[in-house]
Every structure is written in C-alpha cells, then in structure tokens.
N, C-alpha and C positions, 0 to 999 in steps of 0.2 A: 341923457335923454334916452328913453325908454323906445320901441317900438311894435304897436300891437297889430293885427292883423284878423280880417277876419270880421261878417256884421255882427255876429254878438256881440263878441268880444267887445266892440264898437259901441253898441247899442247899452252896455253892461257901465263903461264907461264915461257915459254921459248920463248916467244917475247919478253916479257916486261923487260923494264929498270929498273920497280919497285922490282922486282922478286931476288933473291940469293938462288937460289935451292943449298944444301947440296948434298942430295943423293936420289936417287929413287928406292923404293924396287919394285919387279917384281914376281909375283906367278908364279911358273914353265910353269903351262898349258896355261899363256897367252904370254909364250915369243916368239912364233911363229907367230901369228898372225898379220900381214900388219901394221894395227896401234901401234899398239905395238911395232913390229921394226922400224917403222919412228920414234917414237918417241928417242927411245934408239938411233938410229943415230943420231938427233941432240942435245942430252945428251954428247954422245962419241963427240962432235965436239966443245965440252962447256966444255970437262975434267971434266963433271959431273960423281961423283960414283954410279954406278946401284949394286943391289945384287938383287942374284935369291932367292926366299924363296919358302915356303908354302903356301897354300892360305889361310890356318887357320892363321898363322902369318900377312898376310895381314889384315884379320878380326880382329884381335888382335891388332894389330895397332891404327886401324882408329875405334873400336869399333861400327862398321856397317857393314851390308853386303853388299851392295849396293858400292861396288868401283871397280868395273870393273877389279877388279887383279892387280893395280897398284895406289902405292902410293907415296908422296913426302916427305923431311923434307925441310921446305923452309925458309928464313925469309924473310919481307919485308923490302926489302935494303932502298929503298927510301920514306921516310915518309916526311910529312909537318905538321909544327904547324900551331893552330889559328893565330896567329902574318903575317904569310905569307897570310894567304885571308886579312885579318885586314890593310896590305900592298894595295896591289895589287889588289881590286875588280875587277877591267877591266880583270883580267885572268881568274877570278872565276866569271861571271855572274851569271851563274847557282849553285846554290848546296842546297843538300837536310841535315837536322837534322832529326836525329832517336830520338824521346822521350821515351827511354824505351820500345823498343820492343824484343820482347822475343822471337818469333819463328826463328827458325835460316832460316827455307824457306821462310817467309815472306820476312825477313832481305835480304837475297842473291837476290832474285828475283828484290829485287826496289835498289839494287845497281847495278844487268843489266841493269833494264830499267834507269839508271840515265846516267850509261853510254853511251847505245848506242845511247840515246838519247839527251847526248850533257850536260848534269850535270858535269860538272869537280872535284867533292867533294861531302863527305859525312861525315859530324860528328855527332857523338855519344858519348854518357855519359860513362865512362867508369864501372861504377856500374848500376846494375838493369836494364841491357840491354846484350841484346846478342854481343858474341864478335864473333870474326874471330875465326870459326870451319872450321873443313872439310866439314858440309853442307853448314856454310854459302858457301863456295868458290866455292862449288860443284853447287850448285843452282843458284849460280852467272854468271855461264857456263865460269867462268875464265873472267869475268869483271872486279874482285876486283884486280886483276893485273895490272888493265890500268887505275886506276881512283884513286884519293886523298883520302885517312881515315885518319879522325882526330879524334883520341880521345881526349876527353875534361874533367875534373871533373865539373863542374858547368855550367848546360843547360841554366839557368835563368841569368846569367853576361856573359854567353858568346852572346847569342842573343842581351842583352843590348851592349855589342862592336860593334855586328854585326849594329847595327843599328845607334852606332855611325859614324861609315863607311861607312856608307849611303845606307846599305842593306833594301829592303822593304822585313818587314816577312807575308809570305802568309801560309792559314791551312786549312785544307776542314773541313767543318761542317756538316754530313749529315742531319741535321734536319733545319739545318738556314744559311744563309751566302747569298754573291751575286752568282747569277745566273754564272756556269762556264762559258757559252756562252759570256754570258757580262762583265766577267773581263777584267779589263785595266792589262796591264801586265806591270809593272816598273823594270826597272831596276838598279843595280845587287839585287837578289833576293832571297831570302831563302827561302825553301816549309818545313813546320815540318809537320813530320808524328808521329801519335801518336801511344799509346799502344795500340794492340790488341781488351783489357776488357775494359778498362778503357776511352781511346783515350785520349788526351792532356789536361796535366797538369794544374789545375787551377793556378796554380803562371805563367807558360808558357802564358796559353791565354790569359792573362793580357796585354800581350807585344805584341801583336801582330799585326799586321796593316789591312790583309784583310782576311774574311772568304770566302771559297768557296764551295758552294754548288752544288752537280752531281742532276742533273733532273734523276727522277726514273719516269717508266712506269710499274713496275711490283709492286706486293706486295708483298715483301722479304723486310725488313727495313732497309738493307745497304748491303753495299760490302765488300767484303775482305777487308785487309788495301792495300795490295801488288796491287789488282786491281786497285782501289780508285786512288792509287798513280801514277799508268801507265797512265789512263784519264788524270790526271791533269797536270803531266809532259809532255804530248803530245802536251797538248793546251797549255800549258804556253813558249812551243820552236816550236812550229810549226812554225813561220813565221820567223825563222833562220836554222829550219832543212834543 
C-alpha cells in the first residue's frame, strides 16, 4: 500500500483508471475548507473511506509536513510489464528509463514532464533507485496516476530487449554527444536519464545509440538532471505535441 499526500496529488487520483484509493485521512482544521470538501465529495461518490484525525497524525503518516492536511492510502490498480511495450511499440513511442536516480523530486518532476508531454512510460530499476513515495507523487502534481511504471530488475537486458523491438536508445551527454538542435529523432524511442552524481552507467552507455548534447551559454557546468530532461523530452515530441 502506497501513500500519497497532497490536493492534487489527490484530486489527480481520483480520475485515473490507474488509481485504487483505500481511504483518505483528513486533519480536523482542513475539513472546511472548498478544496477540501470537493474532494471528499467525489470520495463520498467512489464509497471511498475518509477519517477526520489530527494534523500531527497526518504528519505522522506521511512523515513530512508538507501535506496540505490530507492524505491517501492507495494502490496502483493498473500496472504493466516490460513484455507489454516489448509487444506493442506503436503504443509506447515515447518512454523514458530512470538509471538510478535518487532524489525522489527529481524522480517526480520528469515523470510530469513525461507525461504531459506525451511519454506514455517510465521504467526503473527496482534497487538503488528511488521508488513511488509520497514526494515522488507529490512532485509529480499527480502524473504518476495517468502514465505507465515499470519496474524492472535488470537495466542492462532490459535495454538489450528494448532494442530488440526495434527501440532507438537516446542519452544526454553534457560534455559530448550530437548537437540537440541537430538530432534526428527515430522512432519508438527510449531517453535514459542518469544518476544524479554519477550520471549513466558505464555498462548502460555501452548500449546505447545516440548521445545528446544541450548548448550551454553560461558558465555553470550542467544542469539539473529533471531540467536537462524537460529540454530534451520537449525536442524529442515537439513535432507530435
């Protein structure tokens, strides 16, 4: 069982086909308040369970403060295996591999930008990588509810499938690779994003097909990864957005 935090998040939630909200707990002093009651009404119309508590028990929950007075216990009802993209490229043109990234805001922010920006999937390593928290979900602004996670044990053979599927794998470089401007974009396609510290796996870059490189005009020596990742997913779907 899952725990998400947060109205959007919330509100993101109770659209999705992916979603099985349990129950939502509610801190006394925000059950007044507008958002708050729409939400609980379309809960009450789901024969979803609400309880009122304390807002230290909310904090005690989600072990953050940061949750706006309201939490979930959810699971994700609808999941998909590799074998399903490994099927069906034409469904999943787009999607992005996490290679062991850790921050869970990094992680949530480039599964919004995957989604609203037309990535239909996201897989990750299910060891030495951040999993599905309440930030990642939170920071996702309730993306991770409308878009495909696949966890995978093995990054290095599942890329090798990917590729026998006839996936082109793409990876930004920021000291070397082709000019983002100038990528040819093929399709279906996989973007890997690396670690943090480290960025992508020597055994990963081995496999890999095209490096991409962001033109820098300042003197800072790179970018976020979550940044990095928003440029390159923009150019890589812009002429289907």
């Amino acid at each position: 069982m899952n725990i998400i935090k947060g109205k959007k998040s919330l509100q993101e939630a109770l659209k999705s086909n992916h979603t099985q909200i349990d129950r939502i707990l509610v801190a006394y002093p925000q059950k007044n308040k507008p958002e708050i009651i729409s939400i609980l009404n379309q809960a009450k119309n789901k024969n979803i369970k609400i309880q009122f508590v304390s807002s230290e028990k909310i904090a005690e929950t989600t072990a953050e403060t940061q949750n706006q007075g309201i939490v979930a216990y959810i699971q994700i009802a609808k999941t998909i295996d590799l074998q399903s993209i490994l099927q069906n490229p034409q469904k999943h043109p787009y999607i992005l591999i996490a290679d062991h990234l850790e921050d869970p805001y990094n992680f949530g922010a480039i599964i919004r930008t995957c989604e609203v920006l037309g990535f239909s999937a996201v897989i990750y390593p299910k060891d030495r990588n951040c999993q599905i928290t309440p930030g990642v979900s939170k920071t996702s602004s309730g993306a991770i509810h409308h878009i495909e996670m696949v966890k995978v044990t093995n990054l290095a053979s599942t890329l090798k499938k990917l590729k026998n599927a006839g996936y082109w794998l793409y990876r930004a470089d920021s000291n070397q690779g082709q000019n983002l401007a100038d990528c040819r974009v093929n399709l279906p396609l996989a973007l890997i994003v690396g670690n943090e510290k480290k960025g992508i796996s020597p055994v990963i870059q081995k496999k890999l097909d095209c490096k991409i490189h962001i033109p820098q005009k300042g003197k800072v020596s790179s970018l976020n990864v979550s940044v990095a990742t928003g440029i390159i997913i923009y150019h890589l779907t812009k002429t289907t957005c």
